[in-house]
TILONU-926657 format. One record per residue (C-alpha): x, y, z; residue in three letters. Coordinates in steps of 0.2 Angstrom, whole numbers. Layout:
% residues N
[nulum [X; Y; Z]; ALA]
...
% end
This chain:
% residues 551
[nulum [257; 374; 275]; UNK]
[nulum [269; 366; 262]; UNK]
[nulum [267; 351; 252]; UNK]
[nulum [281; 335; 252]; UNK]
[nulum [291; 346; 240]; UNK]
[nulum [292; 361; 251]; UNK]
[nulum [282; 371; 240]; UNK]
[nulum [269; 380; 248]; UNK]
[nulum [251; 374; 248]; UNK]
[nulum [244; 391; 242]; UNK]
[nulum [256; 390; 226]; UNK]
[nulum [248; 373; 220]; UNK]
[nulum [232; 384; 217]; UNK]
[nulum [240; 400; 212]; UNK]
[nulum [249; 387; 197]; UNK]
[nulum [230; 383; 191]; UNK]
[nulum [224; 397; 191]; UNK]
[nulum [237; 407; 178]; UNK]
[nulum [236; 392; 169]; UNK]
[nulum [216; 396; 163]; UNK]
[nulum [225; 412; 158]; UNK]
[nulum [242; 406; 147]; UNK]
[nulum [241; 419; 135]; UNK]
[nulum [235; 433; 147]; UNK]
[nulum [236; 451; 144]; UNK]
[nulum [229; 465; 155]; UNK]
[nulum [211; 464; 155]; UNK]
[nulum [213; 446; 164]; UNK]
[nulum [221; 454; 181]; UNK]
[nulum [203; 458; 188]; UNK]
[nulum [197; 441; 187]; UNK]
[nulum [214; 432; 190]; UNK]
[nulum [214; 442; 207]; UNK]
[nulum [197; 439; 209]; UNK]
[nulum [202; 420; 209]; UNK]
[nulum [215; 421; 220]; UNK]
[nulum [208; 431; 233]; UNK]
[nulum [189; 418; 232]; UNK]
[nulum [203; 406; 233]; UNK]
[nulum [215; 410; 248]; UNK]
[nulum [204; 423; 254]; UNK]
[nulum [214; 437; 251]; UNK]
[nulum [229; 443; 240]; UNK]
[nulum [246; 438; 247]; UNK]
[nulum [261; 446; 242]; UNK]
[nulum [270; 433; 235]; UNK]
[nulum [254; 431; 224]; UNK]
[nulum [254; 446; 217]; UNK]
[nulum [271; 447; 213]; UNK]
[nulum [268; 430; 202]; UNK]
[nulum [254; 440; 195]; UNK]
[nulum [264; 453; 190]; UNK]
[nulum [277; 442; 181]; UNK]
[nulum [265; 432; 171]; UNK]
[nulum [255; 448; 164]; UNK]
[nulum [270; 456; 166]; UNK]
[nulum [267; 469; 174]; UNK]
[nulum [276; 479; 188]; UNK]
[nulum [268; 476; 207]; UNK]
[nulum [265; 496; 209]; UNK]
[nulum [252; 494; 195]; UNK]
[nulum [244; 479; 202]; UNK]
[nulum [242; 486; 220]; UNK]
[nulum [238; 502; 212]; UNK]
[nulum [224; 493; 203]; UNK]
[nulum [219; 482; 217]; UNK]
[nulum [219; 496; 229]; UNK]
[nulum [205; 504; 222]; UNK]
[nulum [191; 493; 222]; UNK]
[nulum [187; 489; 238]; UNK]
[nulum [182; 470; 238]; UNK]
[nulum [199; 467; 237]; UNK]
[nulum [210; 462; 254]; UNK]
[nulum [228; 460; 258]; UNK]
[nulum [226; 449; 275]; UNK]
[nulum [214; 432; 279]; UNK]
[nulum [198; 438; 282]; UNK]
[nulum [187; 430; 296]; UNK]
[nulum [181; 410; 291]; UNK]
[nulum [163; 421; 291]; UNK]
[nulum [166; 437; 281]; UNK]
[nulum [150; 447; 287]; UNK]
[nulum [144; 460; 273]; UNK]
[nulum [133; 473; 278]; UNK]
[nulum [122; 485; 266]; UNK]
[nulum [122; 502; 271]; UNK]
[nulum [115; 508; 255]; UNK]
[nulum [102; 520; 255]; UNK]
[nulum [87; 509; 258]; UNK]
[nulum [96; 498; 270]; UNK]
[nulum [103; 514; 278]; UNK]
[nulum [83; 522; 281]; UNK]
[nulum [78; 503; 286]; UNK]
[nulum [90; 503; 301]; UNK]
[nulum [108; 496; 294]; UNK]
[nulum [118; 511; 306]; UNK]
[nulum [109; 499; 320]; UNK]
[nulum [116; 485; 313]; UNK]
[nulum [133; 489; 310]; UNK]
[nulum [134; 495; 327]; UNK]
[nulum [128; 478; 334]; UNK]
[nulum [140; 469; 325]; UNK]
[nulum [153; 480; 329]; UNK]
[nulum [148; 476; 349]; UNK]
[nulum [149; 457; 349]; UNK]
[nulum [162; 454; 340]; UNK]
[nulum [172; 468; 347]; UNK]
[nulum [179; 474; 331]; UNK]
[nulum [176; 488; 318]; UNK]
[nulum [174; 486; 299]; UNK]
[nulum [188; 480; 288]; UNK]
[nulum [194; 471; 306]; UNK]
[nulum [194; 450; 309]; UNK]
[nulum [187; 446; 328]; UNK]
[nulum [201; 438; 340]; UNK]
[nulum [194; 420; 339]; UNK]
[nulum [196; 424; 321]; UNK]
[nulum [178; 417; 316]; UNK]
[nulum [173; 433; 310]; UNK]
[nulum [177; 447; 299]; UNK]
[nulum [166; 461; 297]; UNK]
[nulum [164; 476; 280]; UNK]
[nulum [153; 488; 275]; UNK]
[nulum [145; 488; 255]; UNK]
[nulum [133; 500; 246]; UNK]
[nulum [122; 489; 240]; UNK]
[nulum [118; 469; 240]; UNK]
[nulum [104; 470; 231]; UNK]
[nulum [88; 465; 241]; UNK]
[nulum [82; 481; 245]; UNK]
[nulum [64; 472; 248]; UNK]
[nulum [71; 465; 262]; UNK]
[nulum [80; 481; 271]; UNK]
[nulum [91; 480; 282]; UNK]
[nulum [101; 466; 274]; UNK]
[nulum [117; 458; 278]; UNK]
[nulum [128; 443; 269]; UNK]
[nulum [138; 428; 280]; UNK]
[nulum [148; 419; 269]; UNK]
[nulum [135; 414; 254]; UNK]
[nulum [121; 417; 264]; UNK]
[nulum [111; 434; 264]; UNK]
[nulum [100; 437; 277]; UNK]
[nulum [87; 451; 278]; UNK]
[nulum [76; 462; 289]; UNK]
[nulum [88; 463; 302]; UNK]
[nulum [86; 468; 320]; UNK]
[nulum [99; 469; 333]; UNK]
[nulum [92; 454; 341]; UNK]
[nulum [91; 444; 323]; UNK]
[nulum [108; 449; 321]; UNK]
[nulum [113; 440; 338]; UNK]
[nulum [105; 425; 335]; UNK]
[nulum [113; 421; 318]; UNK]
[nulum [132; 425; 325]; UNK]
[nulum [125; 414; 340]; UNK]
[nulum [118; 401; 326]; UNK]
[nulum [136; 402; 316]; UNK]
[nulum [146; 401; 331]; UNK]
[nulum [135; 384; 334]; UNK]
[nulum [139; 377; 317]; UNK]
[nulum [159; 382; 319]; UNK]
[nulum [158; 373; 337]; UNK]
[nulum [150; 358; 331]; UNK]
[nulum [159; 355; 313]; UNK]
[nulum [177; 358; 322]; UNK]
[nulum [181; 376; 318]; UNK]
[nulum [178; 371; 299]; UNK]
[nulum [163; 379; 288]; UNK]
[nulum [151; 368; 282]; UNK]
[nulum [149; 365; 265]; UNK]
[nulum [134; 374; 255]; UNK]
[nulum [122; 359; 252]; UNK]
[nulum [119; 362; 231]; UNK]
[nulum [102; 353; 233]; UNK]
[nulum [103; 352; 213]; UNK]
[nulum [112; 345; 199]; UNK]
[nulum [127; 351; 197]; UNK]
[nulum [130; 367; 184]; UNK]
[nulum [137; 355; 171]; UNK]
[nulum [127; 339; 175]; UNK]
[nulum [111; 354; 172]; UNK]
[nulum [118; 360; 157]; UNK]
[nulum [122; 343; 148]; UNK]
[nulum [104; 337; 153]; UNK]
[nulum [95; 351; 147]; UNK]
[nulum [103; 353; 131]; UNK]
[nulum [103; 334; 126]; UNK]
[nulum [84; 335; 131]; UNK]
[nulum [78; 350; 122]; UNK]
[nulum [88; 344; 105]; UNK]
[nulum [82; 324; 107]; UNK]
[nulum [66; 334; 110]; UNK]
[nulum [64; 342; 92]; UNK]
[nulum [74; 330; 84]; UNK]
[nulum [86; 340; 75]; UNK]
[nulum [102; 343; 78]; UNK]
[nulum [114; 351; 79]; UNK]
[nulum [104; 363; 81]; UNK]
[nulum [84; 366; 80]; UNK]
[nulum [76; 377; 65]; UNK]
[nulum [65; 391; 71]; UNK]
[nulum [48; 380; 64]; UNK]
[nulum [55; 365; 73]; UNK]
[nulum [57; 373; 87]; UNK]
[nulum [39; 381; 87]; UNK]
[nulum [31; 362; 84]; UNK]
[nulum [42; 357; 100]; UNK]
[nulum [37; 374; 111]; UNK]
[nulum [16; 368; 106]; UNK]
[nulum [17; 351; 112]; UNK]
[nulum [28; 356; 126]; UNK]
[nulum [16; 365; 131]; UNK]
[nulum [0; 355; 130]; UNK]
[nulum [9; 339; 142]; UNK]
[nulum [-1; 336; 156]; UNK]
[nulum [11; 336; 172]; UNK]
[nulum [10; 320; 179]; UNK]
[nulum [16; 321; 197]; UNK]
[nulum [14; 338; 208]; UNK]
[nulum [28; 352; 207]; UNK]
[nulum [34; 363; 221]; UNK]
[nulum [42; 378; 216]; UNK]
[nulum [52; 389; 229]; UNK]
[nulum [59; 407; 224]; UNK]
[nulum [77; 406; 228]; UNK]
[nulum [83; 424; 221]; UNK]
[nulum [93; 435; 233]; UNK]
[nulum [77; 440; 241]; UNK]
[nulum [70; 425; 242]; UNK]
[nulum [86; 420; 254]; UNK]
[nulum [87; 434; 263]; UNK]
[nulum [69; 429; 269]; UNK]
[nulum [76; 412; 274]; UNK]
[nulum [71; 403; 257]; UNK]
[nulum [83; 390; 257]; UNK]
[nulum [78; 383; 273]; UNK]
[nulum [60; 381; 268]; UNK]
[nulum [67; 371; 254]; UNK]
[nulum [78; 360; 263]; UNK]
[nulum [62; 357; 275]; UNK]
[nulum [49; 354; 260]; UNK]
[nulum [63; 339; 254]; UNK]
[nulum [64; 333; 269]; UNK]
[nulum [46; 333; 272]; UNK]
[nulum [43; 325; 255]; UNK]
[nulum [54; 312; 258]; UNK]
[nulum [48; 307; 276]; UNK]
[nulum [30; 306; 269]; UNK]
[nulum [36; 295; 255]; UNK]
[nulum [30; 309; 242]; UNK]
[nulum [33; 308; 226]; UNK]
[nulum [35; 327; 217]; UNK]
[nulum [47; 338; 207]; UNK]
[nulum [56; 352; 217]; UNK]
[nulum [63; 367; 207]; UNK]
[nulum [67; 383; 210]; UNK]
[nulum [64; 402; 202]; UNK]
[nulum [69; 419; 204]; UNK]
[nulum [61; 432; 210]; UNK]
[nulum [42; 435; 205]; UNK]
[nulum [42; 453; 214]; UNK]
[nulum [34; 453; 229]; UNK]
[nulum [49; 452; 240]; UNK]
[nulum [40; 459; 256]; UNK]
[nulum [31; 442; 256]; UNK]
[nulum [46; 432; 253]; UNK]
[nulum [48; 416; 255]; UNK]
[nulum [38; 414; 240]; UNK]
[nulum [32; 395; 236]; UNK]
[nulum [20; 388; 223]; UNK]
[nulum [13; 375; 221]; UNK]
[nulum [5; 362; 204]; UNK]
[nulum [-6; 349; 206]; UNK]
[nulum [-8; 338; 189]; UNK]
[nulum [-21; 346; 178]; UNK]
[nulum [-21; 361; 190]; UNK]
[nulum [-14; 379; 190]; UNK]
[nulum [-2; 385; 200]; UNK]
[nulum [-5; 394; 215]; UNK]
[nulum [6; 406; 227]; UNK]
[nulum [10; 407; 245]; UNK]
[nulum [20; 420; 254]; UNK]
[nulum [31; 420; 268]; UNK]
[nulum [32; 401; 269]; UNK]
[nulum [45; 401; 281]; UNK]
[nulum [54; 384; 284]; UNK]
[nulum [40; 380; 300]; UNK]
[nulum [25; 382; 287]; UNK]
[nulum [33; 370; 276]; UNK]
[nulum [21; 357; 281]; UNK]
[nulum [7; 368; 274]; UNK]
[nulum [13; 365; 257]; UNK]
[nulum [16; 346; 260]; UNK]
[nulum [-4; 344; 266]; UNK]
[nulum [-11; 352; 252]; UNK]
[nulum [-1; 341; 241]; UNK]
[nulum [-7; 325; 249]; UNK]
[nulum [-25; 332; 252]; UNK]
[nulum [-26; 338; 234]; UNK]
[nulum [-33; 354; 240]; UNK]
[nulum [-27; 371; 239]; UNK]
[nulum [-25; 377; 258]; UNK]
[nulum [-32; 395; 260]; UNK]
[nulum [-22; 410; 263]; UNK]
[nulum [-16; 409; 245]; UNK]
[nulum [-8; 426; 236]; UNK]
[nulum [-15; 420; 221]; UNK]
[nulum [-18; 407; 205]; UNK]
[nulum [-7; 409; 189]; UNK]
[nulum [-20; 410; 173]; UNK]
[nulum [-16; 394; 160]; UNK]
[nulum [-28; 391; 146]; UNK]
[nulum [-23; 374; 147]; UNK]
[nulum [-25; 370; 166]; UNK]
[nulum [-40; 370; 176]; UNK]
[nulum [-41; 384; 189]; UNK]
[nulum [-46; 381; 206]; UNK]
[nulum [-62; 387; 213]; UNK]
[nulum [-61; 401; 228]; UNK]
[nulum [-41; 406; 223]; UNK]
[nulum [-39; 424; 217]; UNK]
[nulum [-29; 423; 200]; UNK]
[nulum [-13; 434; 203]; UNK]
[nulum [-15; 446; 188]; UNK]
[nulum [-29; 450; 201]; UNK]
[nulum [-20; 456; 214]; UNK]
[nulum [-16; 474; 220]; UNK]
[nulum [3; 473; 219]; UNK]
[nulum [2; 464; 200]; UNK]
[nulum [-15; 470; 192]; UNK]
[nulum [-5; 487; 186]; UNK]
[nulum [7; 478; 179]; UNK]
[nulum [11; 473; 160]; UNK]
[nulum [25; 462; 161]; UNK]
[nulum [37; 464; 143]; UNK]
[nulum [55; 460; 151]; UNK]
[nulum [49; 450; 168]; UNK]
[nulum [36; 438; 160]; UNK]
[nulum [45; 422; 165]; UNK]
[nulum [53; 427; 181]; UNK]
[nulum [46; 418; 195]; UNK]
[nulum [39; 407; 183]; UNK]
[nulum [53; 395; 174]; UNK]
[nulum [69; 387; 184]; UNK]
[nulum [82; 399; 179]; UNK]
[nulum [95; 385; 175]; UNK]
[nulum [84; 376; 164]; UNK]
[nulum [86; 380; 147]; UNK]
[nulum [70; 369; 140]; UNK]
[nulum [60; 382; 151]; UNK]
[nulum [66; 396; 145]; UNK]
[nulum [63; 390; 126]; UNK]
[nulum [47; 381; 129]; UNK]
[nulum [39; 398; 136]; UNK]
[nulum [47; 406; 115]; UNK]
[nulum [65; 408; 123]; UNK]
[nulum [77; 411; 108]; UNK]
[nulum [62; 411; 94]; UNK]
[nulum [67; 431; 90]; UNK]
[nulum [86; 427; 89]; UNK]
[nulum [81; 413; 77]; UNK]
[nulum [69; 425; 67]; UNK]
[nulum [81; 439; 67]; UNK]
[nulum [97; 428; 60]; UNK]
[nulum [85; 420; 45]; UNK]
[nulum [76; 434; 42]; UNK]
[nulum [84; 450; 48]; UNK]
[nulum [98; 461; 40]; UNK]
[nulum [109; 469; 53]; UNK]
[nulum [103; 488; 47]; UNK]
[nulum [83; 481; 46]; UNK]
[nulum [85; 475; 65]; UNK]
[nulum [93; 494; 73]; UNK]
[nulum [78; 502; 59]; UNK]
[nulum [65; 490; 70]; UNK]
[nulum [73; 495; 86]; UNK]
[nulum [71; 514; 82]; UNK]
[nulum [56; 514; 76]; UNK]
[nulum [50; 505; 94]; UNK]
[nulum [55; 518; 103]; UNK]
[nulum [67; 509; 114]; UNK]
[nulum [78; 523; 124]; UNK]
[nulum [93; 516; 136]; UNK]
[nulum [86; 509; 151]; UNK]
[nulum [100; 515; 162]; UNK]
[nulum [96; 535; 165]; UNK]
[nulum [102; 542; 150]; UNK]
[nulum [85; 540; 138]; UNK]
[nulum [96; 540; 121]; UNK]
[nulum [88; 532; 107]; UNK]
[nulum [94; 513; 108]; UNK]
[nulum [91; 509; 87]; UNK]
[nulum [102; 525; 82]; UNK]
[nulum [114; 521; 97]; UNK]
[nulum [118; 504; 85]; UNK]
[nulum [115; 510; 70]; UNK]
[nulum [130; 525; 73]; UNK]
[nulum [139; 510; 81]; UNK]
[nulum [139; 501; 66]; UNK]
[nulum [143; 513; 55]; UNK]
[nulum [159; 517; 68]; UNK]
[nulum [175; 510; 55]; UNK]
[nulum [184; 496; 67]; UNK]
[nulum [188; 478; 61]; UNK]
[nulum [182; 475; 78]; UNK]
[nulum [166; 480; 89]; UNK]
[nulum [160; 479; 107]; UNK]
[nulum [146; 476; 115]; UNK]
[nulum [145; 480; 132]; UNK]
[nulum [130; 476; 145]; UNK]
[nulum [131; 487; 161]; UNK]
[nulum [123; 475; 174]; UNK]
[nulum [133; 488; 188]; UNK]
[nulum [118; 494; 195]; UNK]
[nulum [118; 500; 215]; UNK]
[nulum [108; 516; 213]; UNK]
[nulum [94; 516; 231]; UNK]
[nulum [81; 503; 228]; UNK]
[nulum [88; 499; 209]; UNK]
[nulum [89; 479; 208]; UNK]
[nulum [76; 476; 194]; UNK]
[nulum [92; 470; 185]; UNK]
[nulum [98; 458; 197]; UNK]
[nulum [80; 452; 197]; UNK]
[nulum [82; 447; 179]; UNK]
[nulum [97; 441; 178]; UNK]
[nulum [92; 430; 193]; UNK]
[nulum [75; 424; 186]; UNK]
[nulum [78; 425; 167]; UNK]
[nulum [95; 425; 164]; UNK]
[nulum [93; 415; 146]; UNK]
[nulum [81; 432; 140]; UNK]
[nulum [97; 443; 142]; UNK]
[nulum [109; 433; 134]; UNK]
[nulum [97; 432; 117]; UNK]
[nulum [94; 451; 119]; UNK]
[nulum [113; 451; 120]; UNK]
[nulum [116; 440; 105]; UNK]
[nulum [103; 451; 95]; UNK]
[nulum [110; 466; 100]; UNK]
[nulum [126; 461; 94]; UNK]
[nulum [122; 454; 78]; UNK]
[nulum [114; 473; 75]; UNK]
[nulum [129; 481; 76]; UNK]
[nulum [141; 468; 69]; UNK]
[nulum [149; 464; 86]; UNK]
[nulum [158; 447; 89]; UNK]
[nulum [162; 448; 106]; UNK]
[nulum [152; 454; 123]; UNK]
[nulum [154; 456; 140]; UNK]
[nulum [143; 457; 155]; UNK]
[nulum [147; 468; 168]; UNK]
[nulum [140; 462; 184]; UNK]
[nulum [140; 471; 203]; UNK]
[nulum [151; 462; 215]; UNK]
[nulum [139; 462; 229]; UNK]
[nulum [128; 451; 219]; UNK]
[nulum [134; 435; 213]; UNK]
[nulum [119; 422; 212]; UNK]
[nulum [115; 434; 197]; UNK]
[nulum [133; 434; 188]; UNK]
[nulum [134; 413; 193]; UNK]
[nulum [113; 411; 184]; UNK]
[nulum [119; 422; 169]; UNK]
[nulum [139; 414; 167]; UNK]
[nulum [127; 397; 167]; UNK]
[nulum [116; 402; 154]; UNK]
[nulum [131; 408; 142]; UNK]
[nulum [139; 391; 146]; UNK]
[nulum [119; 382; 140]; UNK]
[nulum [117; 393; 126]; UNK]
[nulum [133; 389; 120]; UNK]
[nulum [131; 372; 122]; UNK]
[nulum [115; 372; 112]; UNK]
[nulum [121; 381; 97]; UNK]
[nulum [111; 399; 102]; UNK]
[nulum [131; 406; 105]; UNK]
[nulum [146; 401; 97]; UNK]
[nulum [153; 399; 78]; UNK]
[nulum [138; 402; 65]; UNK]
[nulum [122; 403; 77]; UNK]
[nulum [110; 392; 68]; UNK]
[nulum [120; 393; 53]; UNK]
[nulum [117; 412; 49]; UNK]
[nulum [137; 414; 49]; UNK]
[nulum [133; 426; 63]; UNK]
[nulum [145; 420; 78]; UNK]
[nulum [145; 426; 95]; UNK]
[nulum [155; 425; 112]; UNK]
[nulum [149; 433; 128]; UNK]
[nulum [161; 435; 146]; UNK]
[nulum [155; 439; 163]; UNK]
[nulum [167; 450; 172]; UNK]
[nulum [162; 453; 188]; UNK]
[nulum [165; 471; 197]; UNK]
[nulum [175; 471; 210]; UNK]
[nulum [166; 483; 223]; UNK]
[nulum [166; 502; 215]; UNK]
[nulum [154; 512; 214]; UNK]
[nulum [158; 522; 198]; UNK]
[nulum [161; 508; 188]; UNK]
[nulum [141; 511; 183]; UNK]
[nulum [146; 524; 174]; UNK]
[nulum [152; 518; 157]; UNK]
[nulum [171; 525; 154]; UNK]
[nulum [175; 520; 171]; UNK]
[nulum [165; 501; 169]; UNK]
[nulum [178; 499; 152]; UNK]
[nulum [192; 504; 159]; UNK]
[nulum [189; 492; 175]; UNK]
[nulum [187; 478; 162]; UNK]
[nulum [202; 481; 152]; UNK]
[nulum [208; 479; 170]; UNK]
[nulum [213; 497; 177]; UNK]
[nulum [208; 509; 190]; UNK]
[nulum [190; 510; 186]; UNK]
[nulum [192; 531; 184]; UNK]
[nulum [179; 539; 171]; UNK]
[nulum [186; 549; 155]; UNK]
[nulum [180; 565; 148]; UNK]
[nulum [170; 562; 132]; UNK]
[nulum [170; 563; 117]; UNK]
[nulum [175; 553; 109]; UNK]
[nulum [161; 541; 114]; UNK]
[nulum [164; 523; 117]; UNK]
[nulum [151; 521; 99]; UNK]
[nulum [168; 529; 92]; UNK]
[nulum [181; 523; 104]; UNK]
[nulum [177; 513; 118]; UNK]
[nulum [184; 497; 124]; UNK]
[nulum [201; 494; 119]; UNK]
[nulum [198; 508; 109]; UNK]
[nulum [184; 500; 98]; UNK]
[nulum [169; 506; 94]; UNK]
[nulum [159; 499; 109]; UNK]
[nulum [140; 499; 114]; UNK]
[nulum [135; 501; 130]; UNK]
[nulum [119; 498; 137]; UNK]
[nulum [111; 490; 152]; UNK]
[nulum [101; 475; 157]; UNK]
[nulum [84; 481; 154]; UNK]
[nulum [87; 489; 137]; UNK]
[nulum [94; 473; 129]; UNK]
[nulum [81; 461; 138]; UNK]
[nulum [69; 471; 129]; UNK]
[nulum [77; 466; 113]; UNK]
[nulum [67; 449; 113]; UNK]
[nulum [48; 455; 112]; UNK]
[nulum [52; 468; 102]; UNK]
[nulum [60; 458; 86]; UNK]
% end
């Protein structure tokens, strides 16, 4: 299709694109082709030889690049793109059953586009919800505990959709504020809130937390789990039908959402606050049990069935409900990195500080020398949460002794080992607690800059982190002289582009400084030469979103 001028369509948003990237050099081909693929669909040739002028490049090394990671595609892909796990967990659960039942309807095999063109069908390692096994994404929408004859009815559900919008995709309903509506509400509230500006002090922001804390809701909150898992059980359903139902019965209440509180076999996960009350927990509160939530709302009474209540020493408990720190799957547990998941709305930055979000960055940049904060870290006992177990404190300490006018800091959020998606559950339900981990980690080993590197197969969790950077920033906790400390910060999310080995660390820095992701012998270690050949710290998600408790 061409425009009036004979220029074709596809050019006008190639032109847009390089311009967010006029001074680009090598590391932006990753993301550039990232947003011309989640633009067009796929890379054309002609976009890629633009590509290859602007960064100036030759096409070999572009293909060559793009060519081994394999999210990447050369031809239009389906108008559903059908992603299937066969990761290990998703593989024992039945995902070889799947596959093949997809491969039967459609009549095609993976990396293949069905005749009608409606679908196109590829095989991943890992999306991520492991609770949920086997798992399967169309489009944006992940769907889990598959069978063969769950899997007919949603291609028979989508074909329905197609049929009646036309041949044309629905839209995704957002069903919230937009990300920059969000971040410009939050922000103006939690500074109009302490009265400071332009940034809040660590004690006036401990005045704000307490009476934050102590305000007595005044209208019941619903609060539906929306992580990957949460989906994949059908989560956004049952929250389209709980607003539906609240607005037919004329309710008035506050629906927000959270990430994953754990217990993704009884997903969807609701819960629910009455004025005054505590918080209690249902599972699997599909879309036809919304009405449940809705009765006990207009009763005032708690239905039965319940997982559990949430202890709060300011709200009254209900009599007969279980507290969840009760229950078999939680009473084990001692919650340092995932205390706010499931509880706060991920996207709301007054949450996350009026739970003590960003009071240890605020201590740390007062109070803290650089050497005093690695000392504290080593002396905790922190070792990297990713496999290898060396000491994180001395990790940052030799890192900052590393001669280099510039440092890196690195987060490795690549993580597609079987069952390993604690760190998508984070960055999902707490996204906030790993940027300040970040920001301290940085400040420790005299870093300016940091990136997070996230798995391609799940983006809700590089979209909830990129919106917390962009909140943070906003606020003052990133940015030019974080609360005047003369500290300042930038953090990047580069999102993988679907290869395995970019967990391991050489192979994650060179796909960032946009090459074959391809590991390197060591030494020298990326503490000594690393990315772009700077000292450079890598750890992972768990390691830094410690950082926080421990300072």
């Amino acid at each position: 299709m061409a425009c009036a001028c004979g220029k074709p369509k596809e050019a006008d948003g190639l032109d847009a694109i390089l311009a967010k990237h006029p001074n680009a050099s090598r590391d932006s081909l990753i993301p550039i082709l990232q947003e011309v693929q989640q633009s067009t669909g796929y890379l054309p040739r002609e976009a890629v030889i633009r590509i290859g002028r602007h960064l100036a490049l030759p096409v070999s090394k572009i293909y060559g690049v793009a060519t081994f990671y394999n999210q990447f595609r050369f031809e239009p892909p389906g108008k559903n793109h059908i992603q299937v796990c066969c990761g290990t967990t998703c593989h024992v659960k039945g995902a070889t059953g799947v596959v093949e039942t997809l491969k039967r309807e459609l009549k095609i095999e993976p990396g293949q586009v069905s005749r009608d063109g409606l679908f196109s069908l590829e095989v991943v390692s890992c999306i991520g919800a492991c609770g949920l096994a086997p798992t399967m994404r169309v489009g944006e929408q992940v769907h889990g505990s598959l069978t063969p004859g769950k899997v007919r009815k949603i291609l028979a559900a989508v074909r329905q959709e197609m049929s009646e919008s036309g041949g044309r995709k629905k839209p995704a309903e957002a069903g919230r504020a937009t990300k920059a509506e969000r971040e410009a509400a939050d922000v103006r509230t939690i500074l109009s809130a302490v009265g400071a500006a332009p940034v809040p002090d660590a004690a006036a922001l401990d005045a704000w937390r307490k009476k934050k804390r102590r305000e007595i809701l005044v209208r019941p909150v619903i609060t539906v789990g929306t992580g990957t898992c949460g989906q994949g059980a059908g989560a956004q359903k049952t929250l389209e039908a709980i607003r539906r139902g609240l607005e037919a019965r004329e309710i008035a209440a506050d629906v927000t959402e959270t990430g994953c509180i754990g217990l993704c076999v009884e997903e969807p996960m609701v819960d629910v606050q009455l004025p005054g009350r505590a918080r209690v927990l249902y599972g699997r509160v599909t879309a036809d049990r919304a009405e449940m939530v809705l009765d006990a709302i207009q009763s005032g009474r708690m239905p039965a069935g319940a997982i559990g209540q949430f202890r709060e020493a300011l709200l009254a408990p209900w009599e007969g409900v279980p507290f969840i720190d009760e229950h078999p799957f939680f009473a084990p547990q001692t919650r340092w990195v995932l205390p706010n998941c499931g509880i706060i709305d991920p996207l709301d930055l007054e949450e996350y500080v009026a739970r003590g979000g960003y009071a240890a960055l605020a201590e740390t940049l007062k109070k803290r020398t650089p050497d005093e904060v690695c000392g504290i870290v080593e002396k905790s006992g922190l070792r990297g949460r990713g496999g290898g177990g060396f000491p994180a404190g001395r990790k940052w300490a030799l890192a900052r002794k590393s001669e280099g006018d510039e440092k890196y800091l690195v987060c490795n959020a690549d993580e597609g080992d079987p069952g390993a998606f604690m760190n998508r559950a984070l960055m999902e339900g707490d996204p906030h607690r790993l940027v300040e981990g970040i920001a301290i980690a940085a400040y420790a080993i005299g870093s300016r800059k940091a990136f997070v590197y996230v798995r391609a197969e799940k983006p809700l969790a590089g979209e909830r982190v990129r919106v917390a950077i962009g909140q943070a920033r906003a606020a003052g906790f990133l940015g030019d002289n974080i609360l005047d400390s003369g500290f300042s910060l930038d953090i990047q999310v580069r999102m993988g582009a679907g290869a395995f080995v970019c967990g391991e660390e050489t192979a994650l820095i060179h796909s960032i400084e946009g090459k074959r992701g391809m590991p390197r012998p060591r030494p020298p270690f990326p503490a000594v030469s690393g990315l772009f050949d700077k000292p450079t710290i890598i750890n992972n998600v768990e390691t830094l979103a410690n950082d926080p408790a421990i300072l």
